[in-house]
LOFI-313122 format. One record per residue (C-alpha): residue number from 0; residue in one letter; x, y, z. Coordinates in steps of 0.001 Angstrom, whole numbers, plus 524288, in hexadecimal, padded with zeros to 5 digits. Layout:
BEGIN
- n/res/xx/yy/zz
- NUM/A/X/Y/Z;
...
***
This chain:
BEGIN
- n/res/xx/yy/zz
- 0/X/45880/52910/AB8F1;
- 1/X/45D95/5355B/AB746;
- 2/X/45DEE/5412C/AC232;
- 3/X/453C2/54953/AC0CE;
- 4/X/455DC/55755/ABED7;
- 5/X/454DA/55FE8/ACABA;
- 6/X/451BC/56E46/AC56C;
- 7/X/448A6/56E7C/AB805;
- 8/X/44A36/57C87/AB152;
- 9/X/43F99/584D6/AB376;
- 10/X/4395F/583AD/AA5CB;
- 11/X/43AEE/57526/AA5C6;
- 12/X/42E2B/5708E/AA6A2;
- 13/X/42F83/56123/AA13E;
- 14/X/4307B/55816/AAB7E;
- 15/X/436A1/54A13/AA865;
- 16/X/435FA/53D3C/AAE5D;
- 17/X/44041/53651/AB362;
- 18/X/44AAE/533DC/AAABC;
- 19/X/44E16/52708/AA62F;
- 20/X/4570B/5236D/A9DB5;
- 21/X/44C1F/51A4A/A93FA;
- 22/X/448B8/5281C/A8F3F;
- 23/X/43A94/526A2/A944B;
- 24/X/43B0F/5349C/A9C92;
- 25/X/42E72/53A38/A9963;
- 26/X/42BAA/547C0/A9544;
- 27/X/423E5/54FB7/A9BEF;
- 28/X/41C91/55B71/A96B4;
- 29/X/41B52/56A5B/A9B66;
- 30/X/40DDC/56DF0/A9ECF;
- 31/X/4086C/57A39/A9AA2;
- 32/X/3FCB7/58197/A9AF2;
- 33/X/3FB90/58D61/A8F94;
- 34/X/3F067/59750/A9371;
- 35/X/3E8BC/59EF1/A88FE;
- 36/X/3F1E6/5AAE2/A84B6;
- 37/X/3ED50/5B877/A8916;
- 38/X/3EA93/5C138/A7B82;
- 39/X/3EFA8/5D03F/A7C3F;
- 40/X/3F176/5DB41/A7210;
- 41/X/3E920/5DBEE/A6500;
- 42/X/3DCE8/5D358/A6458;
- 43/X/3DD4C/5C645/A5F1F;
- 44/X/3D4FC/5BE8C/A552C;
- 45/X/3D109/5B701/A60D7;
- 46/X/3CF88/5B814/A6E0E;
- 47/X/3D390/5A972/A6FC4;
- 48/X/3E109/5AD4B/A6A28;
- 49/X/3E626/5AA88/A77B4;
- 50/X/3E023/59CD2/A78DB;
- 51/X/3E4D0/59984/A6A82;
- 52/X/3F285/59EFA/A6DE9;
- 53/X/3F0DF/59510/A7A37;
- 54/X/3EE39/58A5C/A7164;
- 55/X/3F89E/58CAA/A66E8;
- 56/X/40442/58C86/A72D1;
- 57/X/3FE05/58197/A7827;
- 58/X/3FE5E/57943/A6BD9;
- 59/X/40B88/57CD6/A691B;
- 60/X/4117C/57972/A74C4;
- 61/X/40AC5/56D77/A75C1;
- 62/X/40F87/568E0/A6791;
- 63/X/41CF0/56BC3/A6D4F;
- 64/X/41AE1/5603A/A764D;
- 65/X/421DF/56370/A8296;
- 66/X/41559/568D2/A88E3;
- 67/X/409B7/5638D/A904F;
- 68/X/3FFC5/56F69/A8DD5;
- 69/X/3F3B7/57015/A974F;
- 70/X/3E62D/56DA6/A8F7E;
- 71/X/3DDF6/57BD2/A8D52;
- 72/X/3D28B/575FD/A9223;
- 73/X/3D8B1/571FF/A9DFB;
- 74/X/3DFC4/57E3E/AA0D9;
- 75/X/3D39B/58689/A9F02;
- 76/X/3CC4B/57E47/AA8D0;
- 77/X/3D6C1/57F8A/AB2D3;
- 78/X/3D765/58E11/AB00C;
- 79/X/3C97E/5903B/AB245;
- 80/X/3C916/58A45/ABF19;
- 81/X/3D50A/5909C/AC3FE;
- 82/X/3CF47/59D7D/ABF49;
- 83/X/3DC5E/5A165/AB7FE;
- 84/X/3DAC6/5A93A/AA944;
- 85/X/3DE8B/59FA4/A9E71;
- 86/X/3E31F/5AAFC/A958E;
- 87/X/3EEBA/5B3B0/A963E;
- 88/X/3FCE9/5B487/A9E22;
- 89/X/3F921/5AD92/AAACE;
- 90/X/3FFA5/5B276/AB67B;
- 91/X/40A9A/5A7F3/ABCE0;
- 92/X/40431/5A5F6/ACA5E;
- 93/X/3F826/5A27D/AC253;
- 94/X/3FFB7/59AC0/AB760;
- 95/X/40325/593A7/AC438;
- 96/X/3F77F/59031/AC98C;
- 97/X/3F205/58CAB/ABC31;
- 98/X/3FE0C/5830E/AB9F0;
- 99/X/3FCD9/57B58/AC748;
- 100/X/3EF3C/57A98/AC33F;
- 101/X/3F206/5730A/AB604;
- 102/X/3FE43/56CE0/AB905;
- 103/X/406D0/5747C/AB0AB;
- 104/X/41397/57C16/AB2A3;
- 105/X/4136C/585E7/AA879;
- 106/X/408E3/58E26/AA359;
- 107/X/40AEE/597B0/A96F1;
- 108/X/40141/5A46B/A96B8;
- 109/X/40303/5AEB4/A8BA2;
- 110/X/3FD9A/5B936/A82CE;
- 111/X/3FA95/5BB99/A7595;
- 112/X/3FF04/5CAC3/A72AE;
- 113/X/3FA3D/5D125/A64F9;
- 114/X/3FD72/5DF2D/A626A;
- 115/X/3FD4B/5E2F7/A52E9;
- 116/X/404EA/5DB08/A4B33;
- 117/X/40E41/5D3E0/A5663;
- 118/X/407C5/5C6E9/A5E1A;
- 119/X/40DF0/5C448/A6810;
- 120/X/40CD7/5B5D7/A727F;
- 121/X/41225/5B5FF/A8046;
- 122/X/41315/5AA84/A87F5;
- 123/X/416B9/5A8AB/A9795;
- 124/X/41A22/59C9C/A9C74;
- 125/X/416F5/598DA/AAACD;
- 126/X/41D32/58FC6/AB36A;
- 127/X/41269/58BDA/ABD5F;
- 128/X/41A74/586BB/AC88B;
- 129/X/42302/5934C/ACA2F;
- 130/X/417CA/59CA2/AC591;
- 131/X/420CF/5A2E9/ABB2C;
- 132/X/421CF/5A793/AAE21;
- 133/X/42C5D/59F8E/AA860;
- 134/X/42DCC/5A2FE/A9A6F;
- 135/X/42838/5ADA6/A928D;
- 136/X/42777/5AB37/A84AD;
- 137/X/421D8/5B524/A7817;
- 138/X/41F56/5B51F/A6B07;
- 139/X/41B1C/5BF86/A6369;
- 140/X/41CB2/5C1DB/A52F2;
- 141/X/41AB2/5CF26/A4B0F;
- 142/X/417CF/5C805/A3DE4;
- 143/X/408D2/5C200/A3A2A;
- 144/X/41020/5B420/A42F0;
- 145/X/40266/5AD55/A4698;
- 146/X/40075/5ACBE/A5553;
- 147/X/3FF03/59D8B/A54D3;
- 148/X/40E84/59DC8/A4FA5;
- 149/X/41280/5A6C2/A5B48;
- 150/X/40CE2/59DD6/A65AF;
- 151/X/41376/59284/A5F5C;
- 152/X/41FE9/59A0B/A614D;
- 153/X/41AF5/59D48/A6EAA;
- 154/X/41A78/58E5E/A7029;
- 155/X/42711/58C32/A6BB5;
- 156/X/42E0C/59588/A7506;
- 157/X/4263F/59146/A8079;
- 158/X/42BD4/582BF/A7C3D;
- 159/X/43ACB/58800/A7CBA;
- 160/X/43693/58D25/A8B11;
- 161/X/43514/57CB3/A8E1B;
- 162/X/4407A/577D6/A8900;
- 163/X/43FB9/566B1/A87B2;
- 164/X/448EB/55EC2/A9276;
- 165/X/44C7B/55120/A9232;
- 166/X/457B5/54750/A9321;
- 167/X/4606B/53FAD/A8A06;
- 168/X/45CF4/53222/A8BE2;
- 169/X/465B8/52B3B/A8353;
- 170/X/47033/52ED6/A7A4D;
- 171/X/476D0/52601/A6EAF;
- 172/X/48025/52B4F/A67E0;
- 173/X/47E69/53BAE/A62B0;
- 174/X/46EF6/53895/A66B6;
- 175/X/467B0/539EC/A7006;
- 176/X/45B10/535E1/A77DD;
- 177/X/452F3/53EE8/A7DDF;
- 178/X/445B5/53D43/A8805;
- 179/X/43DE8/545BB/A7FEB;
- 180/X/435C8/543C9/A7428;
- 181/X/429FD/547D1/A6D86;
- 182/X/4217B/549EB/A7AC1;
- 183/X/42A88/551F3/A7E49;
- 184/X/42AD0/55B96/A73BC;
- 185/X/43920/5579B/A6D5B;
- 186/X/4399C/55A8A/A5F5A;
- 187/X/44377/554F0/A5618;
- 188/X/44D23/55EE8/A5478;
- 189/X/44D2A/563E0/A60BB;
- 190/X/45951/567ED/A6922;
- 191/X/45CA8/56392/A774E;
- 192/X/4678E/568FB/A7F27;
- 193/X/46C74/55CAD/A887F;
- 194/X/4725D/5605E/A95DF;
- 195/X/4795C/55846/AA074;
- 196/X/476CB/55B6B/AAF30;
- 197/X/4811E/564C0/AB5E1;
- 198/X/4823F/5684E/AC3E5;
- 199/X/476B5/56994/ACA46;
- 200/X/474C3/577DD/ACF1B;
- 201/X/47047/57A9F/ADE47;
- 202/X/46C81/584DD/AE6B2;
- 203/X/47B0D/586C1/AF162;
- 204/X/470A7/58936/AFD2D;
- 205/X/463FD/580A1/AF940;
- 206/X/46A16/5761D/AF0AC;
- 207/X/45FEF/576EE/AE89D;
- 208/X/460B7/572EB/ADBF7;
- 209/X/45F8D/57E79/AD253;
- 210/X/46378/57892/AC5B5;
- 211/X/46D50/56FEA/ABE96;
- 212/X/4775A/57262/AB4BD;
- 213/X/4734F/56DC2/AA671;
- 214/X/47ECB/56AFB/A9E99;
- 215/X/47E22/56B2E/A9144;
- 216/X/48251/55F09/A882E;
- 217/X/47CF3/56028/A7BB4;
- 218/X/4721F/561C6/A7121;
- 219/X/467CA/55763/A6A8F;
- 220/X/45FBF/559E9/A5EAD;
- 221/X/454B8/5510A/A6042;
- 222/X/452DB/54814/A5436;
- 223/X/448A4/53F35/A56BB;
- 224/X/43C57/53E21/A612A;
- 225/X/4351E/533B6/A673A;
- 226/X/42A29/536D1/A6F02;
- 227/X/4307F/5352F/A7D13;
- 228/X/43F8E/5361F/A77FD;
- 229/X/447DF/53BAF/A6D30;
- 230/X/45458/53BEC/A681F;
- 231/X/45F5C/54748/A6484;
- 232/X/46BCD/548CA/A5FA4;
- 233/X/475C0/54E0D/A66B4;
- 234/X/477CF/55AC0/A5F37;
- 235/X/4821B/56155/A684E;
- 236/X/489F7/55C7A/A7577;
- 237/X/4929E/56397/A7F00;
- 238/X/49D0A/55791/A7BDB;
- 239/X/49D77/547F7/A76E3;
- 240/X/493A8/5417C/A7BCA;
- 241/X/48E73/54D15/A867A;
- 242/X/47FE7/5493C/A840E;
- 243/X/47ADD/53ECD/A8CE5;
- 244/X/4708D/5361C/A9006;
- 245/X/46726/53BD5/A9C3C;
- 246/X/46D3C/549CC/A99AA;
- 247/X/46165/554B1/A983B;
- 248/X/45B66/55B90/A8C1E;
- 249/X/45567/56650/A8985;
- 250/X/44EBB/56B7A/A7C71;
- 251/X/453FE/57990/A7765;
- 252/X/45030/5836B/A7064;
- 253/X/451C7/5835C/A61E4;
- 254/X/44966/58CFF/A5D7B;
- 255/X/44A9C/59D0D/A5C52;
- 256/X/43E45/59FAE/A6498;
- 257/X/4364A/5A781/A59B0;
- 258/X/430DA/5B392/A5FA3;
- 259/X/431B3/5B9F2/A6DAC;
- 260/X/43C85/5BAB3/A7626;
- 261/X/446B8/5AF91/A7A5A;
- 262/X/44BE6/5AD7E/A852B;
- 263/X/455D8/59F8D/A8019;
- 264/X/45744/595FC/A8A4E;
- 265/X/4647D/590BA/A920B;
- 266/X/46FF5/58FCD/A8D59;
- 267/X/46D68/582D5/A8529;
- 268/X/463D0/58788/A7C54;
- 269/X/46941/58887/A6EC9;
- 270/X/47106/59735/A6E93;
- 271/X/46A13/5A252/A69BF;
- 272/X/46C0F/5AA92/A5BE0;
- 273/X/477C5/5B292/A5DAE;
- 274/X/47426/5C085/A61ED;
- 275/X/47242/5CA0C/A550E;
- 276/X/47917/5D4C5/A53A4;
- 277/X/4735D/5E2CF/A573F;
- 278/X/466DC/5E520/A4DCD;
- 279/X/46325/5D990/A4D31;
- 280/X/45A48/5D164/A5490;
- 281/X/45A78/5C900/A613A;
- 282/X/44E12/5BF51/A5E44;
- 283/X/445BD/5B9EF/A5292;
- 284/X/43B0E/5C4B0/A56F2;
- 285/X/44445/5CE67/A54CC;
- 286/X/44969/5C6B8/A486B;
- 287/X/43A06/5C836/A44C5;
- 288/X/43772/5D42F/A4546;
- 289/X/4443F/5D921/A3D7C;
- 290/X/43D96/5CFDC/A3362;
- 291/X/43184/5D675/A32EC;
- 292/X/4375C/5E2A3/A32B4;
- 293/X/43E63/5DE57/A27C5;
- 294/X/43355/5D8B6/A1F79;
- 295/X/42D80/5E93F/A21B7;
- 296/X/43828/5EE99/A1C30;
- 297/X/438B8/5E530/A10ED;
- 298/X/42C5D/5E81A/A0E95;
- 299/X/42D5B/5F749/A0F00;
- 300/X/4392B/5F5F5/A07D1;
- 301/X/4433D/5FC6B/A0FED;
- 302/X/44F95/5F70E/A0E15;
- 303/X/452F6/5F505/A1B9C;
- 304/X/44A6D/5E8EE/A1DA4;
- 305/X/458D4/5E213/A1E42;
- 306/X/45B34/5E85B/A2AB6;
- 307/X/451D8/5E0AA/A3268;
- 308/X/45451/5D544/A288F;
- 309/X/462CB/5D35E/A2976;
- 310/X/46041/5D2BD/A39C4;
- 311/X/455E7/5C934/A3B08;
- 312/X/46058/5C0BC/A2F80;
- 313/X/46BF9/5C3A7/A38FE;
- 314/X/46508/5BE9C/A45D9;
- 315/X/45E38/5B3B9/A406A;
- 316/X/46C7E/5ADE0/A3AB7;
- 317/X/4709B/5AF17/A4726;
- 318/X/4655A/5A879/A4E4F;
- 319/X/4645A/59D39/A437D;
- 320/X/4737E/59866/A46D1;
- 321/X/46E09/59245/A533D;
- 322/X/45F37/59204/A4FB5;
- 323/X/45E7D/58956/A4187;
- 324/X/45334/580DF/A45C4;
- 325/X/449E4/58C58/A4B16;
- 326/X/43E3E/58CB6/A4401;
- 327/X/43C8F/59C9F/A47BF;
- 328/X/44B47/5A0DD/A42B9;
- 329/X/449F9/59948/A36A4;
- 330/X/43B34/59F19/A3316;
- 331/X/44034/5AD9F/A3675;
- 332/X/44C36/5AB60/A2D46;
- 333/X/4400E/5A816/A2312;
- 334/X/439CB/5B40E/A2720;
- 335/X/44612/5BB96/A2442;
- 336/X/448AA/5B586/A17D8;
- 337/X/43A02/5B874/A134F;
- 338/X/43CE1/5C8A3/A13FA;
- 339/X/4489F/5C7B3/A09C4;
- 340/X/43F78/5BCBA/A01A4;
- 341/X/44888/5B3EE/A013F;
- 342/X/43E11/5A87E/A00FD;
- 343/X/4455B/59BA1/9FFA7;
- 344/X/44DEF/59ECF/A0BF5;
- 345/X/4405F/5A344/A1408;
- 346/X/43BE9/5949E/A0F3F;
- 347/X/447B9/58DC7/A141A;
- 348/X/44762/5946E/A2162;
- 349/X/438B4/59269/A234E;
- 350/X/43BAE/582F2/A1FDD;
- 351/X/445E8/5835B/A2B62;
- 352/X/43B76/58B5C/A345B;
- 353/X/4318E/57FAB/A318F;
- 354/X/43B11/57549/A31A8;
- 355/X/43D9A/578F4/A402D;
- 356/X/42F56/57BB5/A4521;
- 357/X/42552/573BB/A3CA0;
- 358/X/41A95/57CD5/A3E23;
- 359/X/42111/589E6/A3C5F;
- 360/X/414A3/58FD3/A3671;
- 361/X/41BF5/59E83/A32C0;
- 362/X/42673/595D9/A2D79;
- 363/X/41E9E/58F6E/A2409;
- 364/X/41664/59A11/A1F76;
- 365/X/42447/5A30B/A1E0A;
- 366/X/426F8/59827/A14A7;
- 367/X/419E5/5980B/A0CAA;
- 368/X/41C93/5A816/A0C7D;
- 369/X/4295F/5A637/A06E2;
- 370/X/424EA/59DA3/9FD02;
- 371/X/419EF/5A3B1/9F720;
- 372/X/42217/5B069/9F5C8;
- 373/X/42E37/5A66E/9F073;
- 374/X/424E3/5A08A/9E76C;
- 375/X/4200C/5AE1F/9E271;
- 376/X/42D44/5B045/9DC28;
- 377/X/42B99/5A405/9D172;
- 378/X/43A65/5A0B8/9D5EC;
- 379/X/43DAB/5930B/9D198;
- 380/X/43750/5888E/9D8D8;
- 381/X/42C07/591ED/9DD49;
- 382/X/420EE/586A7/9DA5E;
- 383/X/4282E/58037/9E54B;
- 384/X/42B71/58C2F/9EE37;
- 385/X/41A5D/58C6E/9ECDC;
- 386/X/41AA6/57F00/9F135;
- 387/X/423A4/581AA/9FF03;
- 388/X/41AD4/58DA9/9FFB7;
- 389/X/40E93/5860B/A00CE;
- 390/X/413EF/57C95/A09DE;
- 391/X/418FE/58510/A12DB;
- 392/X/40BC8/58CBA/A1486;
- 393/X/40560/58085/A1589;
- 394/X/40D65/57BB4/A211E;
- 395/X/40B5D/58901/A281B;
- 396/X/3FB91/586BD/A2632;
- 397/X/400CB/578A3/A2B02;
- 398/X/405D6/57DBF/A3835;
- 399/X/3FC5E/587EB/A39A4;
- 400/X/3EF13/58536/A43C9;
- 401/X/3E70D/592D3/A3EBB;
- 402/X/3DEF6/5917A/A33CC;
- 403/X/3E0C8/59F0B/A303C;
- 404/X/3EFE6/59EB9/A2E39;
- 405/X/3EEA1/59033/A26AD;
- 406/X/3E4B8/5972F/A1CC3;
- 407/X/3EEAE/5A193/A1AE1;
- 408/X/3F953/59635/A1621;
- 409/X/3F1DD/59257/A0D16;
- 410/X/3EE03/59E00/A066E;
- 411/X/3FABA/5A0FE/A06E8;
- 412/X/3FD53/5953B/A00AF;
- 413/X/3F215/5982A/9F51B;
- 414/X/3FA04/5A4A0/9F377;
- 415/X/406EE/59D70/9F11F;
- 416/X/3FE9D/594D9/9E6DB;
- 417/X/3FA12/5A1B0/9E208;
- 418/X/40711/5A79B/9DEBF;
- 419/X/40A97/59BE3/9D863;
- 420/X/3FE97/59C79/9CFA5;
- 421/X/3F86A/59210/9D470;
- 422/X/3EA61/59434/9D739;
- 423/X/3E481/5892F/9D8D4;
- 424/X/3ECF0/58688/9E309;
- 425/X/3ED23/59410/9E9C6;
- 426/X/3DDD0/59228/9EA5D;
- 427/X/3DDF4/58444/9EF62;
- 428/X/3E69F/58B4B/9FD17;
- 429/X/3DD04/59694/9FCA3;
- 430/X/3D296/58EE5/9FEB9;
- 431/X/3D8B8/58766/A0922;
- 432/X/3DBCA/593E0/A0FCB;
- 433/X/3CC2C/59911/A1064;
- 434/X/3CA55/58BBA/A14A9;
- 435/X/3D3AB/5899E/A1EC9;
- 436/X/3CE0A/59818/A24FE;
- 437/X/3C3F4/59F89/A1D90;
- 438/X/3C41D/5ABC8/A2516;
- 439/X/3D1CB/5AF5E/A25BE;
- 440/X/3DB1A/5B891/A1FD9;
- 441/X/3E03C/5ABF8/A15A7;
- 442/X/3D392/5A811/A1094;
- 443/X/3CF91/5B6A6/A1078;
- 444/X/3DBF5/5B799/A0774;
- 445/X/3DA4E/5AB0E/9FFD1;
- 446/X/3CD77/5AF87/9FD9A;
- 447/X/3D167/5BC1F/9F82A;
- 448/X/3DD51/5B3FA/9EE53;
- 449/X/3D04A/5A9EB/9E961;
- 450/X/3C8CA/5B5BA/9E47F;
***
C-alpha cells in the first residue's frame, strides 16, 4: 500500500481510498451546493432568471462527472430552517454554517449582471471549512452570446479550478494505466501531468508538515476509458522510462478559458500564448472585442477595420501554437475569418471548435452562417455547401435546451432552402419553427417569409 499523502492542496477536494496496486482505488466526488444567482442591472424576461441560471451550472457540472451536486429540494429545505436567503452572493461565515449543515465543502453563490447590450455571470466559490472565498471566476460577452452558453463557460472554468488527481497503476510499455475512468469525469483525449514525490517540506520550529515536492515526469494523453480505470499514452517524459507505476496524476488545462480573466495554474499547466506585442491584446476578451470593432468598421466602410483585424490574427497565431485542441481559439479564428468572408476557412475552424467540445452551440450556428452566405455565391459545389449549412444549424438546435433559440435554427434553415430556391423545403423548416415556439421572434419571422 502506498504512503498516503500528508498535505492535499487547498483546492483539492477528491479524496481517494487507499491505494492498491489491483487499480480498485475508488473515486470520490466533490460535493457542492450552487445557490440561486442574485439578478442586477436591466430587468430580465424573468424573474426566475437566477433559479434557471442555478439550474444550467448545475447541469453542467454534473455532466462533467467529477461532482456530487446537493439536490434543490433538499437545499431549499435546509435553507428554510436555518433561516439563510437562497438567492444571491452568500456571505462566508454563512456559506459556512450552511455547508456543515449539508455536508459539503464548497458552496458557489453568484450574480447575473445585465446593463445594455453586455451580460455579464460572476461566480464565488466557497470553501466551508476555512470560511473563504477560494476562487473567483466571470464571464461576461458583448455580442447577442445566449446566457445559457455563458454559464456553460462559467461551468467550464469553475471545472479547471478542480483539477482531476490519481495514480498510475500499471504501465506496459509507452502506456499507461490510470485509477480514473468515466465516474470520475476522464475524457478521452485528456492530458495528465505525472509527478514523483520529492522531499517532503516542514516547518524548522513545528515540524509540521507544510507540503511536499512534486516532481515532474511526464505527460499522458488518455486514449481509452473504462468506468473505474483508463489508459494513456505516454506523450512526453523528463527521460527513458521516468514514468512509473504508483507515481501521481493530475489533469491540466487544455483549453483557452473563453471569456473573463485567467489567472493559469502552477507551473505544469501547459505554457501560455506568448505575450503580443504592444497594440495588441492580452486575452480572447480583448481578442473579442477588436473583432467586433472590426466587423463596425467593415460595415461603415472605413478602411481601417484591418487595424483591429490584423491584432486579434497576430494574438490568436500566437495563442494557437500551444492551444490547437481549444474549442474557444479555434471558434474565434472562425469568427475572424467570417469579417474578411472567407467562408470555407470559417467552416474548417468551426469543424475543429466542434470537434473539441461536442456541443459548442455558437460553433455550430457560425458554421450554418457561413454557409448560407457561402451558398449565396452559386460557387461550385454550393448544393453541397447548403447541405453542411443545414446540418450545422441543425446540430446547434441539437445542443440547444430553449425552444426559442431551436425555432430560430430552423428558420434559419428554411431561409438557406430559400436562397437555394427551394420552397417546399424552406416551408417544411418554417413550419417547424412556429411549431417548435409560436410566440417568438423565429416564428414571428417565419410567419412573415410564408405570407
Amino acid at each position: 500500500m502506498m504512503k498516503k499523502l500528508l498535505i492535499v492542496p487547498a483546492l483539492i477536494l477528491f479524496a481517494f481510498a487507499a491505494f492498491t496496486g489491483s487499480a480498485s482505488a475508488q473515486y470520490k466526488k466533490a460535493k457542492i451546493a450552487v445557490l440561486d444567482f442574485q439578478l442586477q442591472g436591466d430587468s430580465y424576461e424573468t424573474q426566475d432568471m437566477g433559479k434557471i441560471v442555478s439550474e444550467w451550472l448545475i447541469t453542467a457540472l454534473v455532466k462533467d462527472g467529477r461532482f456530487d451536486v446537493v439536490e434543490r429540494r433538499l437545499l431549499e429545505k435546509i435553507l428554510v430552517e436555518q433561516k439563510l436567503a437562497l438567492t444571491g452572493l452568500i456571505d462566508a461565515t454563512s456559506a459556512a454554517k450552511l455547508g456543515r449543515v449539508l455536508g459539503v465543502k464548497i458552496i458557489i453563490s453568484g450574480s447575473v449582471m445585465k446593463f445594455q447590450n453586455v451580460m455579464e455571470v460572476n461566480a464565488r466559490i466557497i470553501d466551508v471549512e476555512s470560511a473563504s472565498i477560494i476562487a473567483a471566476e466571470n464571464v461576461k460577452s458583448t455580442t447577442a452570446a445566449r446566457l445559457e452558453d455563458l454559464v456553460v463557460q462559467m461551468a467550464e472554468k469553475i471545472i479547471q479550478d478542480f483539477p482531476l488527481e490519481g495514480y498510475i497503476v500499471n504501465r506496459k510499455g509507452n502506456t499507461v494505466s490510470v485509477d480514473l475512468g468515466k465516474r470520475a469525469g476522464v475524457k478521452r483525449d485528456m492530458h495528465f501531468v505525472v509527478f514523483k514525490e520529492g522531499n517532503v517540506i516542514k516547518h524548522p520550529k513545528t515540524g509540521e508538515v507544510l507540503d511536499v515536492e512534486m516532481i515532474k515526469t511526464g505527460l499522458i494523453e488518455i486514449i481509452s476509458i473504462g468506468n473505474n480505470i483508463a489508459k494513456g499514452s505516454i506523450i512526453e517524459e523528463s527521460e527513458k522510462n521516468a514514468v512509473k507505476y504508483g507515481q501521481r496524476i493530475k489533469s491540466v488545462v487544455e483549453t483557452e478559458r473563453p471569456i473573463g480573466k485567467y489567472t493559469p495554474p502552477q507551473d505544469y499547466s501547459i505554457p501560455a500564448a506568448p505575450r503580443p506585442v504592444v497594440g495588441q491584446p492580452d486575452s480572447l476578451e480583448e481578442a473579442d472585442a477588436l473583432i467586433e470593432e472590426s466587423i463596425r468598421l467593415k460595415k461603415m466602410k472605413d478602411p481601417n477595420w484591418k487595424v483591429p483585424f490584423r491584432a486579434a490574427a497576430s494574438y490568436l497565431k500566437g495563442v494557437i501554437r500551444t492551444k490547437k485542441r481549444s474549442p474557444q481559439v479555434n471558434y474565434y479564428f472562425a469568427r475572424l475569418y467570417m469579417v474578411e468572408k472567407k467562408y470555407r476557412t470559417v467552416s474548417k475552424y468551426a469543424d475543429l471548435a466542434v470537434r473539441y467540445d461536442k456541443g459548442y452551440f455558437d460553433a455550430y450556428k457560425l458554421k450554418g452562417d457561413a454557409c448560407s452566405e457561402w451558398a449565396k455565391t452559386r460557387t461550385r459545389g454550393w448544393k453541397r455547401i447548403v447541405k453542411w449549412g443545414v446540418k450545422a444549424y441543425k446540430e446547434a438546435a441539437k445542443v440547444s435546451s430553449d425552444d426559442a433559440t431551436k425555432a430560430m435554427m430552423y428558420f434559419e434553415i428554411g431561409n438557406i432552402y430559400s436562397d437555394a430556391d427551394n420552397r417546399r423545403y424552406a416551408m417544411k423548416n418554417w413550419k417547424e419553427a412556429i411549431a417548435i415556439a409560436p410566440e417568438s421572434e423565429a416564428a414571428r419571422r417565419a410567419r412573415d417569409k410564408m405570407d
